[in-house]
C-alpha positions as CSV (number, residue, x, y, z in Angstrom):
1,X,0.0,0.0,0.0
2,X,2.9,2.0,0.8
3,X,5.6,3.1,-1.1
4,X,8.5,5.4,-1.2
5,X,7.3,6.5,-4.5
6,X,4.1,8.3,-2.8
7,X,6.8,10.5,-1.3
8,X,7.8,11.9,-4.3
9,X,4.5,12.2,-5.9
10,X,3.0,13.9,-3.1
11,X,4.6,16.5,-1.0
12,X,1.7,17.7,1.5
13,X,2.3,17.8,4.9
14,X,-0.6,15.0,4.8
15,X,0.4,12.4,2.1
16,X,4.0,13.2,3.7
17,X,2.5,12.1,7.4
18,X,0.3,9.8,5.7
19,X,3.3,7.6,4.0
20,X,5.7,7.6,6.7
21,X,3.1,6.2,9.4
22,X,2.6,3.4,6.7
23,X,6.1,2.9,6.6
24,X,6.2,3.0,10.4
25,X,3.1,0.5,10.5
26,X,4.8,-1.8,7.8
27,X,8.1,-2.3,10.0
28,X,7.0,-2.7,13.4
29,X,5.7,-5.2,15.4
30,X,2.1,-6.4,14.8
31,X,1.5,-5.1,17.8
32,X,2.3,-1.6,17.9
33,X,0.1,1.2,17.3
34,X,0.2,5.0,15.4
35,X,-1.7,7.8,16.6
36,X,-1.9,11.3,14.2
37,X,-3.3,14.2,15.5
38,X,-3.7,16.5,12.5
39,X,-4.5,20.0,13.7
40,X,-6.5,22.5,11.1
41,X,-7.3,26.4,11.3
42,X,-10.8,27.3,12.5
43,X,-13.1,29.6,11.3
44,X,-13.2,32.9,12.9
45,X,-17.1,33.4,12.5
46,X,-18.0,30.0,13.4
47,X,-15.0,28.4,15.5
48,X,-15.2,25.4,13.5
49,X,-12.9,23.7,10.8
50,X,-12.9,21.7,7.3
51,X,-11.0,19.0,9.0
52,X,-9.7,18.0,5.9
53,X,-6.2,17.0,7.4
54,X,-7.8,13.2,7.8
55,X,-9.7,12.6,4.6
56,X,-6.7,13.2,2.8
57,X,-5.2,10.5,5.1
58,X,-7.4,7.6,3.1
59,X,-5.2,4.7,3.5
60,X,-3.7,5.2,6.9
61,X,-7.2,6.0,8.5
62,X,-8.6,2.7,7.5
63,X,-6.0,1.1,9.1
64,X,-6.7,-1.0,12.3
65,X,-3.7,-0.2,14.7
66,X,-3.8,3.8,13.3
67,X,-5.5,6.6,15.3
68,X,-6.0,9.7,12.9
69,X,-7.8,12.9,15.1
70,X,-8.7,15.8,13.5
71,X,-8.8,18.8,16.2
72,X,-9.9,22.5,15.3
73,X,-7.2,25.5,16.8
74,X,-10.6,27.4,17.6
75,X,-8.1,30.4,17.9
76,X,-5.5,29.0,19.5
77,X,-1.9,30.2,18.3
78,X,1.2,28.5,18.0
79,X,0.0,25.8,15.6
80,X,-1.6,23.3,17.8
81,X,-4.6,23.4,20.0
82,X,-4.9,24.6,23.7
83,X,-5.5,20.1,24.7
84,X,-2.9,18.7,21.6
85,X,-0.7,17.8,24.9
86,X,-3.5,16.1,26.5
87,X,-4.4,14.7,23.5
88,X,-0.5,13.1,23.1
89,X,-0.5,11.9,26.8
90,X,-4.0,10.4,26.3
91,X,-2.9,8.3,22.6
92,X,0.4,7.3,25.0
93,X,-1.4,6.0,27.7
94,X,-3.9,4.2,25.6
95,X,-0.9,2.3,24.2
96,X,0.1,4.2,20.9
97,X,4.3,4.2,20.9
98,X,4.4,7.1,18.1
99,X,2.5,9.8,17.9
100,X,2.6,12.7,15.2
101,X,1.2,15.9,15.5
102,X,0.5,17.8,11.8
103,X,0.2,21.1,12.7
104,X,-1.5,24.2,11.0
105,X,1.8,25.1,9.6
106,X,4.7,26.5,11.6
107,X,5.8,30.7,11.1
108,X,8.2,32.4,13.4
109,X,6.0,32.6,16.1
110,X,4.2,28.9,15.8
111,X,6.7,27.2,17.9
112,X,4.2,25.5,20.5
113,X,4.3,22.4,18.9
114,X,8.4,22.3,20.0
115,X,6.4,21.6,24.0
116,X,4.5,18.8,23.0
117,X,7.2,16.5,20.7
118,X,10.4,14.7,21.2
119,X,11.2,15.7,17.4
120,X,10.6,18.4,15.5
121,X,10.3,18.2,11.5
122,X,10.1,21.5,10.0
């Protein structure tokens, strides 16, 4: 389902998150579990958001031992929600050993995401 190719045809922040938990899925144990916590801008009339971060994440959402959450900013700066931390510590201690964040997209001052991850891939 996965290749390296998809990489290459696709350079979103999405299809990029989207191949490598594949990858990740393909070559660990049968046990092991992803979590993806794709973060998207909100409206500022309504609060609410497309969510489109997960339907372009076809193939890894259908899969069993992956965790794909879409999560509105609802105004909140620094390119993650006001809970994404919660939201990490909750996918760890429901047994997920990698979790990603996508954020809204990082600027100079969208460095909040830095708090919340052991590695940062700008």
């Amino acid at each position: 389902i996965y290749s390296s190719i998809d990489c290459m045809l696709y350079t979103g922040k999405s299809s990029f998150i989207e191949t490598l938990g594949g990858y990740i899925l393909q070559n660990t144990p049968p046990e092991s579990k992803l979590s993806v916590l794709c973060i998207d801008p909100s409206s500022n009339l309504t609060g609410g958001s497309i969510l489109g971060d997960k339907t372009r994440m076809t193939q890894l959402s259908k899969e069993s031992r992956a965790y794909v959450r879409p999560s509105p900013t609802r105004g909140t700066l620094g390119g993650v929600t006001a809970t994404t931390l919660d939201a990490v510590h909750i996918c760890q201690a429901a047994g997920y050993e990698t979790c990603m964040i996508e954020t809204v997209g990082l600027g100079q001052s969208e460095v909040e995401v830095a708090h919340a991850c052991d590695l940062l891939l700008l």
